[in-house]
C-alpha positions in Angstrom: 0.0 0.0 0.0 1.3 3.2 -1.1 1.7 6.1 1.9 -0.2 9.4 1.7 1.0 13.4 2.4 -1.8 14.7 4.4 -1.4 18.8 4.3 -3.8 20.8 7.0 -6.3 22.7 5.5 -4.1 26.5 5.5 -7.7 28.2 6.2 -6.8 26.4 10.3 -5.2 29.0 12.1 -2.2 26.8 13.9 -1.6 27.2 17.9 0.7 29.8 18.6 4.4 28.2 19.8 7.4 29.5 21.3 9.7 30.3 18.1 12.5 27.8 17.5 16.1 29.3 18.0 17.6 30.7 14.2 19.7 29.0 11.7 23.3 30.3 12.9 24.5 31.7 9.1 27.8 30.0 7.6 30.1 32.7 9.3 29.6 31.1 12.8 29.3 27.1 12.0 30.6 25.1 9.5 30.0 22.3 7.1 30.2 19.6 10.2 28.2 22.2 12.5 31.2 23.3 14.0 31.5 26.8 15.8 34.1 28.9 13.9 37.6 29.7 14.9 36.8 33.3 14.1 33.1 33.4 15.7 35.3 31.4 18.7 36.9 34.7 18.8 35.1 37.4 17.9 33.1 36.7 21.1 35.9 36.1 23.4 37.5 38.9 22.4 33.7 41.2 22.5 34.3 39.9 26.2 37.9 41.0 26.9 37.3 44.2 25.6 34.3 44.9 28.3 31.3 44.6 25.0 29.1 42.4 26.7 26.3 43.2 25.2 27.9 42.3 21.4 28.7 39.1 22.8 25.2 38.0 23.9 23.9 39.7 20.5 26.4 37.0 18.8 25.5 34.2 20.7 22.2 35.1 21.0 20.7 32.6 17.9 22.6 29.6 19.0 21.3 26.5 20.4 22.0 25.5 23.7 23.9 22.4 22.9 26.6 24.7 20.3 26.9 27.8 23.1 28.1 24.9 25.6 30.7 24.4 22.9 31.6 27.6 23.0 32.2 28.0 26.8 34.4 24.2 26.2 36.3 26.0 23.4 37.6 28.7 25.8 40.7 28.5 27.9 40.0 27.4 31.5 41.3 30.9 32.6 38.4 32.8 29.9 35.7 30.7 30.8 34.5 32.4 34.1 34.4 35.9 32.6 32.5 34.2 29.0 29.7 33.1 31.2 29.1 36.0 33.2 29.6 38.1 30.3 26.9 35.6 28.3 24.9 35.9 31.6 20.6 35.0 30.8 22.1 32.8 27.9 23.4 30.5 29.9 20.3 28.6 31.3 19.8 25.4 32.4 19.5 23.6 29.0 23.2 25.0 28.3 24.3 23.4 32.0 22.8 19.9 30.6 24.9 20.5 27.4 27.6 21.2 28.9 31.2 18.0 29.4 30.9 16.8 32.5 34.3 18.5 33.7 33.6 22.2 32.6 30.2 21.9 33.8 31.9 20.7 37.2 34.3 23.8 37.2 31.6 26.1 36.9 28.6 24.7 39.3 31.6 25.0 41.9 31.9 28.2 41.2 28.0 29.0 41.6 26.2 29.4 45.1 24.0 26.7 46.3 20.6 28.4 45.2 21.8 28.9 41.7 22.6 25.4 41.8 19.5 24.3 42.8 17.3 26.7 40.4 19.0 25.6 37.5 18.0 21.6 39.1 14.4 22.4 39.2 14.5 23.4 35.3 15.7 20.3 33.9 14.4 17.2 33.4 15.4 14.4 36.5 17.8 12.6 34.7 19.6 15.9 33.7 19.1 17.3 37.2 20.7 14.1 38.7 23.9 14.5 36.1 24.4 17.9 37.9 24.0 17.0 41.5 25.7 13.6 41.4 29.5 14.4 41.4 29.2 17.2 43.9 31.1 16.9 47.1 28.8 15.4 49.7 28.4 18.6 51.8 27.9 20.7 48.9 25.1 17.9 47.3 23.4 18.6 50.7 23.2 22.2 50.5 22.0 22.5 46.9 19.0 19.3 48.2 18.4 22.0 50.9 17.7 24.6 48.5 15.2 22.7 45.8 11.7 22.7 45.8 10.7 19.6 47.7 9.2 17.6 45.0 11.9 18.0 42.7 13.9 17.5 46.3 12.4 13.6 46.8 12.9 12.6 43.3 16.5 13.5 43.0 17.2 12.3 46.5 15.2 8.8 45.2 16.9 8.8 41.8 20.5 8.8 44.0 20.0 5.9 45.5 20.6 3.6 42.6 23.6 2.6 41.6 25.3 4.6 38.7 24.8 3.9 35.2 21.6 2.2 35.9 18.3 3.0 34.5 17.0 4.4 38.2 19.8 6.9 37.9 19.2 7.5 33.7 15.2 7.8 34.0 12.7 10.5 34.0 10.1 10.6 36.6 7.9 13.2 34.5 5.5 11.0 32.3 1.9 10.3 31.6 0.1 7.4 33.0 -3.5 7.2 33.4 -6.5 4.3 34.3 -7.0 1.9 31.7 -10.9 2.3 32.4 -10.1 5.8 31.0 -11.7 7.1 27.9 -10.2 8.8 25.4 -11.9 12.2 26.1 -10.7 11.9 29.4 -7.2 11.6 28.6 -7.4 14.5 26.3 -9.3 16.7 29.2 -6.3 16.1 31.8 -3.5 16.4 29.3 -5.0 20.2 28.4 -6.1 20.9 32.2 -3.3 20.0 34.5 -0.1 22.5 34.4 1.9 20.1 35.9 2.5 17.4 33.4 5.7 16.1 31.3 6.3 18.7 28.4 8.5 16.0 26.1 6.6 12.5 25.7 5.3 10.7 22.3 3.3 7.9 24.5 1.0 7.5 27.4 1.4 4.6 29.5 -1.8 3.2 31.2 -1.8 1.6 34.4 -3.6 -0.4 36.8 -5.3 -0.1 39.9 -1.9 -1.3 41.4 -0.3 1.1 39.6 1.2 -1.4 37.6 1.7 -0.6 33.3 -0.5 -2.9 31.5 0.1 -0.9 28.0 0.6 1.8 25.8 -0.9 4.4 23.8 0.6 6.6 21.1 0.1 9.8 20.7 -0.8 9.8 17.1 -3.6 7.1 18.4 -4.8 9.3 21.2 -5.6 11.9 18.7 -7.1 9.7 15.9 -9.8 8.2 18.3 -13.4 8.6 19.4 -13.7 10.4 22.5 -15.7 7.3 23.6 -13.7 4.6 22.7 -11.9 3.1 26.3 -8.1 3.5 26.4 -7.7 -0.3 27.2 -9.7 -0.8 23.8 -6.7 0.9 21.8 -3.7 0.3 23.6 -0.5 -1.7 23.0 -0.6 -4.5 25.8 2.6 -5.8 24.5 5.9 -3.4 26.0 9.2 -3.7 26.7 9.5 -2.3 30.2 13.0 -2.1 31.9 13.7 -3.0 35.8 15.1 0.1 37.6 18.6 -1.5 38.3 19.4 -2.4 34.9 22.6 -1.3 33.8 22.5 1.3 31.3 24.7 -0.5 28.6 21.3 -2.9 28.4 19.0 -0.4 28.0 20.6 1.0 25.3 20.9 -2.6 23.7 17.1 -2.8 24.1 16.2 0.2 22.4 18.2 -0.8 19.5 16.9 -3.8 19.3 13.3 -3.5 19.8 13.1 0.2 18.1 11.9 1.8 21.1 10.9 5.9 21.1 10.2 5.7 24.9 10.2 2.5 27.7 8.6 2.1 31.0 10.9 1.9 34.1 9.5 -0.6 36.6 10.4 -0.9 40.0 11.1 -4.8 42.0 7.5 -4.6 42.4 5.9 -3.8 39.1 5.2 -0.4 39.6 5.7 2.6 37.2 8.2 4.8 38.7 9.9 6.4 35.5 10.8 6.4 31.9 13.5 6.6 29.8 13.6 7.8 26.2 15.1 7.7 22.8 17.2 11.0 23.3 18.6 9.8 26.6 19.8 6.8 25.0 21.8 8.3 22.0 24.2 9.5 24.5 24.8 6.6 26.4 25.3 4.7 23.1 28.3 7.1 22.1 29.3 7.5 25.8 29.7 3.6 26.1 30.8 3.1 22.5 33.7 5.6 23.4 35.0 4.1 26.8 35.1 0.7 25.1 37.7 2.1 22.5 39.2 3.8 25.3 39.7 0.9 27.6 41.3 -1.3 25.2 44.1 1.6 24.7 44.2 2.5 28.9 43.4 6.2 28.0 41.6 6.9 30.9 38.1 8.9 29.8 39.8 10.3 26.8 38.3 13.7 27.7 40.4 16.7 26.8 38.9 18.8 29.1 39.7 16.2 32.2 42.1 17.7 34.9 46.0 16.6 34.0 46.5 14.5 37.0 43.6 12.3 36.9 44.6 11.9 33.4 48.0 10.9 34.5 47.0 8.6 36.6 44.5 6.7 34.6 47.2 6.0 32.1 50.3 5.9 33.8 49.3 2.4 35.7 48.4 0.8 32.2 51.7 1.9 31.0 53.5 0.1 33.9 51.5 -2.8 33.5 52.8 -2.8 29.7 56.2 -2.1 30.7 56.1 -5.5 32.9 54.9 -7.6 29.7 57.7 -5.7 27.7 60.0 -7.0 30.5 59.0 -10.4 29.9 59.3 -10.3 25.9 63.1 -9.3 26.8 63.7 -12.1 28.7 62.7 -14.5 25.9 65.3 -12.1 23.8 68.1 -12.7 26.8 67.5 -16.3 26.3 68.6 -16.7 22.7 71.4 -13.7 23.1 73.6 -16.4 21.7 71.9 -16.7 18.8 71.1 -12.9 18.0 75.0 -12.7 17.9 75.9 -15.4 15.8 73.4 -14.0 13.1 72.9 -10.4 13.8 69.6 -10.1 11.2 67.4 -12.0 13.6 67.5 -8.8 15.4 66.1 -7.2 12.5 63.6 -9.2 11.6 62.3 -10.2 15.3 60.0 -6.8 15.3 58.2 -7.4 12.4 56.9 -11.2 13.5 55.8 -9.6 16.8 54.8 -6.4 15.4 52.3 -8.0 12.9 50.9 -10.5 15.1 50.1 -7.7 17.3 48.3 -6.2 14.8 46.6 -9.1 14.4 45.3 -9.6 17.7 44.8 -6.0 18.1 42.1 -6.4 14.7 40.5 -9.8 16.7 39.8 -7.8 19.7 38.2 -5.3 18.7 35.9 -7.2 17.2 35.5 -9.2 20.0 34.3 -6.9 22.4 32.1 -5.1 20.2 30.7 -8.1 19.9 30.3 -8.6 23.9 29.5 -5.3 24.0 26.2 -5.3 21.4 25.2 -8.9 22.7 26.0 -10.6 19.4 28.3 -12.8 21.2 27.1 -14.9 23.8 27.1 -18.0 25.5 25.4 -19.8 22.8 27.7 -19.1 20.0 31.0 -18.3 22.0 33.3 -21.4 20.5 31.2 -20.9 16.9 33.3 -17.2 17.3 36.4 -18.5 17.8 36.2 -21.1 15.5 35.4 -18.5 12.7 38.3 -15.9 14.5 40.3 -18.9 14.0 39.7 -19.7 10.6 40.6 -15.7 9.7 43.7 -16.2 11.3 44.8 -19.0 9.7 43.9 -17.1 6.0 45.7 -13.8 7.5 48.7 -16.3 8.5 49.4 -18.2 5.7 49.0 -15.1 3.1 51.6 -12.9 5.2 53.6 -16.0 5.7 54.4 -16.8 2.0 54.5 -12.8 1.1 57.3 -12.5 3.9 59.1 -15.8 3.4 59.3 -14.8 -0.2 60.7 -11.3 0.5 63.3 -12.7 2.8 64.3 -15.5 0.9 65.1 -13.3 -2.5 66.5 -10.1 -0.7 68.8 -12.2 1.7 69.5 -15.3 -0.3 69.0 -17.9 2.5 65.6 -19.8 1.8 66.0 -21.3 5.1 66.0 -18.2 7.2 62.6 -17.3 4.7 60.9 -21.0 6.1 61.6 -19.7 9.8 60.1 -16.5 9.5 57.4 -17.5 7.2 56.6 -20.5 9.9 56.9 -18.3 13.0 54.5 -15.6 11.3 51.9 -17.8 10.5 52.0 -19.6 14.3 51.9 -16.3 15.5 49.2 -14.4 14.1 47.3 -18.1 14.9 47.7 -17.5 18.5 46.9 -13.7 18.3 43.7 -14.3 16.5 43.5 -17.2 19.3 44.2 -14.7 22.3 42.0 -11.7 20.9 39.0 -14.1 20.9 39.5 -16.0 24.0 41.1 -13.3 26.3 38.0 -10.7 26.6 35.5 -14.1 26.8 37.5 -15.0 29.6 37.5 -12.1 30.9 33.9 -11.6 30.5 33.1 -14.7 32.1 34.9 -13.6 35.1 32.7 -11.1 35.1 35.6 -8.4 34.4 35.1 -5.7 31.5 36.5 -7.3 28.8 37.8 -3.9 27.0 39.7 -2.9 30.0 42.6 -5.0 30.4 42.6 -7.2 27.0 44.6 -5.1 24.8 47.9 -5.7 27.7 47.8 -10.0 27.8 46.9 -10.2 23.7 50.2 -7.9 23.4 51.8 -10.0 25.9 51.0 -13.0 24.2 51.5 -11.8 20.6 55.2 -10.3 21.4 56.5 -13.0 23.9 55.6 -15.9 21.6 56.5 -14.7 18.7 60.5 -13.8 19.5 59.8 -17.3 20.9 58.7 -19.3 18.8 61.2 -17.2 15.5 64.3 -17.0 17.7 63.4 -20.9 19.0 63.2 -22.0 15.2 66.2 -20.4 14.3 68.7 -21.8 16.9 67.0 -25.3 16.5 67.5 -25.0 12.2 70.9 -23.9 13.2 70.6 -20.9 11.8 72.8 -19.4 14.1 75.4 -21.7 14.8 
């Protein structure tokens, strides 16, 4: 069936709605939405020179999330005098914008009551993002300060765990009786002040307060007054327990499609939801520390402080330099041999350099796949059979391309067998240890990004000046 454009009738005179902030013009972002340099400093420098009120009339038409990037692209040292300069602009919908570590910088900055006004204006999830961090006397002061509604559902939002869909939900939502009508649901959406301002669904609940289904929107508005909301609803939804781990939540909104979920509590009941736009971020928040983890970067920010950047990567870096330590004592072993034929020395990087590589390639992929649920108990030794398979193709296809470069450049077809052999046995047991070290790991119940990339390295360096240097002194190479 082919779909149909339905255009309102332009006689209807539309609702009147708060205007939409204006297109920034292609002198402030660029191609990528990107702020300028020169806007960058055409308003810092409106602000040094005492012009406040040219700054705000530049920043003025900008959306909340690109005048956050602003205040990020200043120096730490500008930043103060930007947002007092930008003053009004810098609401609450900015704060929510704003990295975690600037954001932090400047609520310490702000008194208590300023803290807690800017809470009351956001969303709960948003408000709890704000208020969580804070120093534990501080976190007090700003509670004491908040209106007491928005007061309980913060202080009841903290005491879940973090990164868990109690701590990532929104308490505003609609839920209403399923003996309902449609007219009434339409009457209390347009009479009570105090309702959600973002939702596309309306979840309908039981006399135990339990959710029982769903209504759209769009099906709200397309139906009889008359017709019962239990008539038209969507029994079947995914709902999500409040101590769910945000990493899952995300993975059920992919998979299912979702626009908005219910957040149920050990009980049943309807205490929240979570939607679509709160998931995005954890996606490319959890995507991110993955691909950090496997490199020990720390958070990768580049706005986090120096020394807790330091020491996020400094113990990773030890812990590499002790597996380094250990590939030099399988060097110290065949010393000998490295003497008598000084070109094993030359070649030793490149069969422990490319089986790194290798390993590096399989786990990637292999925590990915942990990460999206695509691997699992069920197919775990179908993935390394396949990883294994790969590395035996990868292997034998660098093998003969470096046997045959060796053996025509240095004339000694022998030496070309050892390195061919030892290349192939050593991408095998990196594809081997990319696959099974994060499984391991996750069966443990350890993240499998955050330790991985060190053993596979261990592995792939280690045996491979073992297993070339080993085949060279037993071949004789060297004597």
């Amino acid at each position: 069936m082919s779909e149909r454009n339905t255009i309102a009738d332009p006689a209807i005179e539309p609702p009147l709605i708060d205007a939409p902030h204006s297109e920034p013009d292609s002198r402030v972002m660029d191609a990528e939405d990107r702020l300028r340099p020169t806007f960058v400093d055409d308003v810092l420098d409106a602000v040094e020179e005492g012009d406040f009120e040219t700054a705000r009339a530049l920043v003025a038409p900008l959306h909340p999330a690109d005048v956050a990037d602003l205040i990020e692209l200043a120096r730490a040292d500008e930043r103060e005098g930007l947002v007092k300069a930008l003053a009004e602009l810098v609401d609450a919908d900015v704060i929510a914008e704003m990295n975690e570590h600037v954001r932090e910088t400047l609520i310490d900055e702000m008194a208590p009551e300023r803290v807690a006004e800017i809470a009351g204006e956001l969303d709960t999830d948003d408000a709890v993002a704000i208020i969580e961090d804070m120093e534990e006397d501080e976190q007090r002061a700003v509670l004491r300060a908040m209106e007491p509604d928005d007061r309980a559902a913060i202080e009841e939002a903290l005491t879940y765990g973090e990164e868990t869909a109690g701590r990532l939900m929104q308490r505003e939502l609609i839920a209403v009786p399923e003996h309902w009508t449609v007219g009434q649901v339409i009457d209390y959406l347009r009479s009570e002040d105090e309702l959600a301002n973002d939702f596309w669904e309306v979840f309908v609940v039981n006399a135990a307060h339990h959710p029982v289904g769903t209504c759209k929107l769009s099906t709200i508005l397309r139906s009889p007054r008359r017709v019962k909301v239990s008539d038209i609803m969507i029994h079947e939804q995914t709902l999500i327990p409040v101590d769910m781990d945000q990493e899952d939540v995300a993975l059920r909104f992919q998979k299912y499609a979702l626009v908005s979920a219910a957040v149920v509590d050990a009980s049943g009941r309807l205490v929240g939801m979570i939607t679509v736009d709160d998931v995005v971020h954890i996606i490319q928040a959890e995507a991110s520390e993955d691909v950090l983890l496997l490199s020990g970067a720390g958070e990768g920010d580049i706005n986090e402080p120096v020394r807790e950047t330091y020491k996020a990567r400094v113990r990773w870096l030890i812990a590499n330099l002790l597996t380094a330590l250990l590939a030099s004592t399988v060097i110290r072993a065949f010393e000998g041999s490295i003497e008598r034929l000084a070109i094993l020395a030359a070649l030793m990087p490149i069969v422990a350099g490319v089986g790194g590589n290798a390993g590096t390639q399989t786990l990637a992929v292999t925590v990915r796949a942990l990460a999206t649920n695509q691997l699992t108990g069920s197919n775990r030794w179908r993935a390394v059979g396949r990883e294994m398979r790969v590395a035996l193709l990868n292997g034998i296809t660098i093998a003969v391309l470096v046997g045959t470069a060796v053996t025509l450049i240095l004339g000694s077809p022998q030496l070309g067998t050892v390195i061919a052999a030892a290349m192939l046995f050593n991408i095998l047991l990196a594809g081997f240890a990319g696959v099974l070290v994060p499984l391991t790991l996750e069966r443990l119940r350890a993240d499998p990004a955050v330790a991985s990339s060190i053993f596979v390295t261990m592995v792939t360096d280690s045996m491979g000046f073992l297993i070339f240097l080993g085949l060279a002194t037993a071949l004789g190479l060297a004597g």
